[in-house]
N, C-alpha and C positions, 0 to 999 in steps of 0.2 A: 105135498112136499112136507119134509119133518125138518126140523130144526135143533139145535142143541148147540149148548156151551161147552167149549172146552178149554176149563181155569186155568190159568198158569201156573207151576210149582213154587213152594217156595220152602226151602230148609232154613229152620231156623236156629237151629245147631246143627252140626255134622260133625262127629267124631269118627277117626279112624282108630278100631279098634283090635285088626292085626291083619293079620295077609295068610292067605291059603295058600297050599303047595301051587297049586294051578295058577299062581300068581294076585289072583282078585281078592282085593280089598275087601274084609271086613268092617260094616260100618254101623253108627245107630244114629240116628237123624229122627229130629221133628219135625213133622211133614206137613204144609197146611195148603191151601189154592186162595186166590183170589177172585175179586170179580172182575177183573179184566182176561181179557185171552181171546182163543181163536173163536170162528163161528162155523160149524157144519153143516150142512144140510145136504139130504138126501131122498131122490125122487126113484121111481117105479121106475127099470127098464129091463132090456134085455141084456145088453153087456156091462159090464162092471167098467167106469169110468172117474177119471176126477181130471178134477182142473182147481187150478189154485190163485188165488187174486190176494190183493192186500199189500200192505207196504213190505213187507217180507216174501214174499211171493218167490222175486229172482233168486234169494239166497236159499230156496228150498230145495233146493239140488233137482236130480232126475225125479219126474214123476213117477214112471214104472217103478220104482224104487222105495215109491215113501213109505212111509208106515201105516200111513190109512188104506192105501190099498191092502198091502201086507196083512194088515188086520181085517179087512174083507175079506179077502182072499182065502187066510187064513177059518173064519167063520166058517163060510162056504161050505169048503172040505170039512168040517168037523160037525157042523148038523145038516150035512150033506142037501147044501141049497142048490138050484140051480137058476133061480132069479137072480139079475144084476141089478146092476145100481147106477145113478147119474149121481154123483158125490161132486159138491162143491165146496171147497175150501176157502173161506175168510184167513189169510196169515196176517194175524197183528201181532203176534208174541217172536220177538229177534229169535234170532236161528242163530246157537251155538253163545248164549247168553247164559245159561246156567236156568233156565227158568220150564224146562222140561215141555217145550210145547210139541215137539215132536210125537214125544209120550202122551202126551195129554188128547191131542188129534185123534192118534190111536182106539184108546180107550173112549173116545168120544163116537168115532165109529163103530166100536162094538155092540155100546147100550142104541146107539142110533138105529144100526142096520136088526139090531132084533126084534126093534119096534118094527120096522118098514118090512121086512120078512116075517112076522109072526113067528118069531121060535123063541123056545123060554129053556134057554143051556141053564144051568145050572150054576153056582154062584164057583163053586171048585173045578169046572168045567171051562168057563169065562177064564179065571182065575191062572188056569192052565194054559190058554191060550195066550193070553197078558205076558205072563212069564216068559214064555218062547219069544213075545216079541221085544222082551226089556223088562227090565227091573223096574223101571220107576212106569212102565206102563200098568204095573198091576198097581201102585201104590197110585195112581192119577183113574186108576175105576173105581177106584171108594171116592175121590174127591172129599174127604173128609178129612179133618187133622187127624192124624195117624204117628203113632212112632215105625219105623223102618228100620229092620236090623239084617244080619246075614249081609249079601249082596246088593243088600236092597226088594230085596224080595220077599222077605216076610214082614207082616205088613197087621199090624192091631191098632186099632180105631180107639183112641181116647174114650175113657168112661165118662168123659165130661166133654161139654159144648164151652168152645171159646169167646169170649168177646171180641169183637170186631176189631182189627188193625190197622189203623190209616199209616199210611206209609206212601213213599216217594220209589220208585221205581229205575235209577238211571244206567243205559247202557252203553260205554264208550264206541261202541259201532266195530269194536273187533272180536271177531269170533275167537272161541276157542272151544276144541276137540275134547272132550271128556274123557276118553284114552291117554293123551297124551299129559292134562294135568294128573291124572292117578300115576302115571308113569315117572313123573320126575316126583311122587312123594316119596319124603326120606324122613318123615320125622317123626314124633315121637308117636304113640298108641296112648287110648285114656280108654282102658278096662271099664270103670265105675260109670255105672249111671246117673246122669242129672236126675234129681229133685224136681217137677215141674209142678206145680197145684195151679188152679183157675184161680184162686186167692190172693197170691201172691205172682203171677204170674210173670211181670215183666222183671222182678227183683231175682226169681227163681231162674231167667235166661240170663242175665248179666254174665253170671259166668260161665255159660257152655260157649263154643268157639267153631268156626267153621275151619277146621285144620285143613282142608283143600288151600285156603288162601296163600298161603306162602308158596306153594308149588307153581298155582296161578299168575301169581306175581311174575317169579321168575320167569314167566314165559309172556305174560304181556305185560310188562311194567306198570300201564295205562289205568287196570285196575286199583293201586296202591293211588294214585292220583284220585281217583274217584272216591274211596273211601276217604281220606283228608278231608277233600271237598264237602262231601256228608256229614262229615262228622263235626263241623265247623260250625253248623249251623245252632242256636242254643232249642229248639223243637224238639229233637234229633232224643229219640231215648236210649234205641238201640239202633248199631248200623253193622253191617256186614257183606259180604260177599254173599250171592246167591250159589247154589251148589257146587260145582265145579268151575262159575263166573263163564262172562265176564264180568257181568252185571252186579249191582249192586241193591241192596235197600235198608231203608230208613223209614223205622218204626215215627212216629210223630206222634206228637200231644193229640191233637183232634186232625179233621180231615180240611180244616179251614189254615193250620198249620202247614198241612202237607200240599194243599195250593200253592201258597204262598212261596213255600220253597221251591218248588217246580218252576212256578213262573222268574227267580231269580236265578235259577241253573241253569235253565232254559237262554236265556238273557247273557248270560259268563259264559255260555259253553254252549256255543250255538250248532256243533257238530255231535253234540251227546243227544244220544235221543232219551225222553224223560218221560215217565208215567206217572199217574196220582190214582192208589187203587184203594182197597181196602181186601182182607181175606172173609171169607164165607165159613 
């Protein structure tokens, strides 16, 4: 049996930078994973299977459906396998929080099942496949901080390695649809790119912005609630929405700060589910 992690997403600016005839959002997003998230694992079989367990489990809609199969499925047909698979899914990352674990599942069964079937696709080949199943599943098979531009789909890996992020993780337990937040944006575009250096790091995000949030907002109030709450706290260096939300995080002084908070949010807000992670 193999195993394998698949990080949570986390954007830590997202600008909307204009809209295509086709309607889709142009974007450019810094893109990083943590070390919390799902757990997959995959055994030797004849038919292509999954099953899904974890505190998120029920919210993961149809299984026929999901995207790890999808991306099985998907493998399959393209270096024409004909082994199946016994796929078990750990869901600890919430479903429809902004924190891309759907994607990240995906991508996590691609590098998985290549190992378990011995096929070595090609990195533009993988790549291609990612694509067709989502934008931010190509950007969740580097698991690396990356910038993300286009739709999300084009995808360059920082020339530099980040230092570690303790941050707070919290999400009000209401989902929200990532179609339907890009659909109520109406605001402004920011062309120019952020500045980002490892040096200067967290001084050089202060001002990039997750322009999803306001669209979010309007559609589940609950998040504007969250961020306050966040932001209240004096640890807190940086806070924002996660991609298209619901969820929220907050950057922290060290990882002994971001306990701390946890366990106080945790305590005020006993219906908000809360994480204490760090990025990779």
């Amino acid at each position: 049996m193999l195993t394998t992690h698949a990080p949570a997403k986390l954007n830590l600016y997202l600008h909307i930078q204009g809209k295509r005839a086709d309607g889709y959002h142009l974007l450019e997003s810094l893109v990083v994973f943590t070390e919390f998230g799902d757990v997959l694992t995959a055994e030797q079989a004849d038919a292509l299977t999954l099953s899904i367990h974890g505190e998120f489990a029920d919210a993961s809609g149809n299984t026929a459906d999901n995207l790890v199969l999808r991306a099985a499925q998907a493998l399959q047909s393209a270096c024409h396998i004909s082994q199946g698979a016994k796929l078990t899914l750990t869901k600890n990352i919430p479903v429809g929080a902004g924190l891309g674990g759907g994607s990240a599942d995906a991508a996590a069964a691609l590098k998985l099942l290549c190992k378990l079937w011995a096929v070595i696709p090609s990195r533009e080949q993988l790549q291609t496949i990612a694509v067709a199943l989502g934008a931010d599943v190509a950007m969740c098979l580097e698991s690396k901080p990356l910038i993300a531009r286009g739709v999300g789909d084009e995808v360059a890996l920082l020339n530099e390695s980040l230092a570690p992020l303790p941050m707070v993780l919290v999400y009000p337990r209401i989902h929200l649809a990532t179609p339907e937040v890009y659909g109520r944006y109406q605001h402004e575009y920011t062309p120019a790119s952020p500045s980002i250096s490892r040096a200067n790091f967290l001084d050089d995000l202060r001002p990039t912005h997750n322009q999803l949030q306001r669209a979010a907002i309007s559609l589940v109030p609950e998040v504007a609630e969250v961020l306050l709450v966040v932001a209240g706290y004096p640890q807190v260096e940086i806070s924002r929405m996660c991609g298209s939300g619901s969820s929220c995080f907050a950057i922290t002084h060290d990882m002994a700060s971001a306990e701390r908070m946890a366990k106080d949010i945790e305590r005020r807000y006993p219906n908000w589910w809360v994480k204490v992670t760090r990025t990779i």
